[in-house]
C-alpha positions in Angstrom: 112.4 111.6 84.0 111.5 108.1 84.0 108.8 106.4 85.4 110.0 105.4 89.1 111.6 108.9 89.5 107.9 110.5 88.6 106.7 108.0 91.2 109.3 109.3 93.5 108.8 112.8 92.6 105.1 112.5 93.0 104.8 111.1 97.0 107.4 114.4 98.0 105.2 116.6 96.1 102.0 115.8 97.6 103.9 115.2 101.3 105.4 118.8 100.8 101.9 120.0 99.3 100.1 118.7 102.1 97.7 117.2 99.4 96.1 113.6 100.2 94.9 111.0 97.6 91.3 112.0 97.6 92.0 115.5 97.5 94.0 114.7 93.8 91.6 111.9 93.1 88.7 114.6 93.7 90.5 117.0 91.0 90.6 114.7 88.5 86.9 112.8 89.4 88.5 109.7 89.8 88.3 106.7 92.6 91.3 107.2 95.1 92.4 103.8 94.6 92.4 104.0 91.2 93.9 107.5 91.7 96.5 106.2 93.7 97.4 103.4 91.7 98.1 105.7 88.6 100.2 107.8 90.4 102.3 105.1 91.7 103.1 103.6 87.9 100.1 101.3 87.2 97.3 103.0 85.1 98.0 105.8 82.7 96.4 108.7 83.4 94.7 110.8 80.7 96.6 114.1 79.1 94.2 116.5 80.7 93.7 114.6 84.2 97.7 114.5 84.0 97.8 118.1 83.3 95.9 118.6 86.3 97.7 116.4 88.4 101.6 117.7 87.2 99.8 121.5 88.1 98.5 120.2 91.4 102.1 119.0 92.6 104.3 121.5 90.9 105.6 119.0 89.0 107.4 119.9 85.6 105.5 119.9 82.4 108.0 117.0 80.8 106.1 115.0 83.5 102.9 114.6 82.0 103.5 112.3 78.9 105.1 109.8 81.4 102.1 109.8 83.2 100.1 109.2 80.3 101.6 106.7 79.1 100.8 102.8 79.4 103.0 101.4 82.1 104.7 98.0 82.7 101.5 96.7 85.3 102.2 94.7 88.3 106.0 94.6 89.1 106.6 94.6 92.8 110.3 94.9 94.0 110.6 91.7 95.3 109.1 88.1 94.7 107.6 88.2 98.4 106.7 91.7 99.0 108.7 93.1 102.5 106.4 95.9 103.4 103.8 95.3 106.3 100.4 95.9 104.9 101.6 94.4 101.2 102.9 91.1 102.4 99.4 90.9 104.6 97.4 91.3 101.8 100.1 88.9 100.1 99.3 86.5 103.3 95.4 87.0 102.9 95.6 85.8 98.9 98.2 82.7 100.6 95.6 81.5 102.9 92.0 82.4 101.5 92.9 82.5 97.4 92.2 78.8 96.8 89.1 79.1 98.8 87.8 82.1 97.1 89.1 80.3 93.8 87.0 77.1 94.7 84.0 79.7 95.3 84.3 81.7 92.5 84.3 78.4 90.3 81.6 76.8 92.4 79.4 79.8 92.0 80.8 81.1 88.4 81.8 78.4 86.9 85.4 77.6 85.0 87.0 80.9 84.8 88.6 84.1 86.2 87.8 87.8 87.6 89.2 90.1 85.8 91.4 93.3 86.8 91.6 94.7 83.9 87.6 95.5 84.2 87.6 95.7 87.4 87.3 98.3 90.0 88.1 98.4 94.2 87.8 100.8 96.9 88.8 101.0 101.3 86.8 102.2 103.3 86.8 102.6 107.3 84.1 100.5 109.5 84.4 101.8 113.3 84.8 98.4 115.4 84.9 97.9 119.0 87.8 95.9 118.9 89.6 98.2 116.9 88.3 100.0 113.3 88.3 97.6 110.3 89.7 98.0 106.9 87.0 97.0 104.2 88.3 96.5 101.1 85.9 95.1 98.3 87.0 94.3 94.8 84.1 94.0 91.9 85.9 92.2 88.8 83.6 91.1 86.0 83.9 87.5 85.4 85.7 86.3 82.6 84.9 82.2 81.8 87.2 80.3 79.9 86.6 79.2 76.2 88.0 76.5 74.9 88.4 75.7 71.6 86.3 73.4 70.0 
């Protein structure tokens, strides 16, 4: 099986299972996002937490060094993503990136945040307007060395 058709095989398993992401981020002690993003093709997940996983879902055994294995990070299918709540994130990095940019640089100095150490999570805030998505992402800082 390759990658995308474990992907594919894992969001009917866990739809047919009745599972959610935290129940399978619970099994393995892991953060749902990061959970999530594993099981979608962008973090490998260890043998035994894949194990776990493959037995949670039903999926076949032949599964499991797939999942384990490092993946090919970040591809989306298109250049401008098409899906509602990627392209608003998408829209949110368009309009408040070079601001948090300039902030992170004002406050930082000249360098980046990383995602490769780096860890989110989503969580629900009850509004009156409506409830609120709260999404808060913690990279470490990563300045930039030149040479001398």
């Amino acid at each position: 099986m390759t990658r995308d058709e474990i992907t594919q095989a894992v969001l009917a398993a866990r739809l047919e299972r009745g599972l959610s992401w935290q129940d399978l981020a619970d099994a393995i002690g892991k953060p749902v996002v990061w959970t999530v993003a594993a099981l979608l093709g962008q973090h490998p997940l260890d043998t035994g937490d894949a194990e776990i996983v493959t037995g949670r879902l039903g999926l076949p055994r032949e599964t499991i060094p797939v999942l384990a294995s490092v993946p090919m990070r970040g591809a989306l299918p298109t250049a401008v993503p098409t899906d509602p709540t990627i392209y608003r994130l998408y829209e949110v990095i368009q309009v408040y990136g070079p601001a948090i940019k300039e902030v992170i640089h004002e406050q930082f100095g000249d360098g980046i945040m990383s995602a490769i150490n780096f860890g989110i999570s989503i969580a629900r805030r009850d509004h009156p307007a409506g409830d609120r998505v709260v999404i808060t992402m913690d990279g470490k800082f990563l300045s930039y060395e030149w040479p001398s």
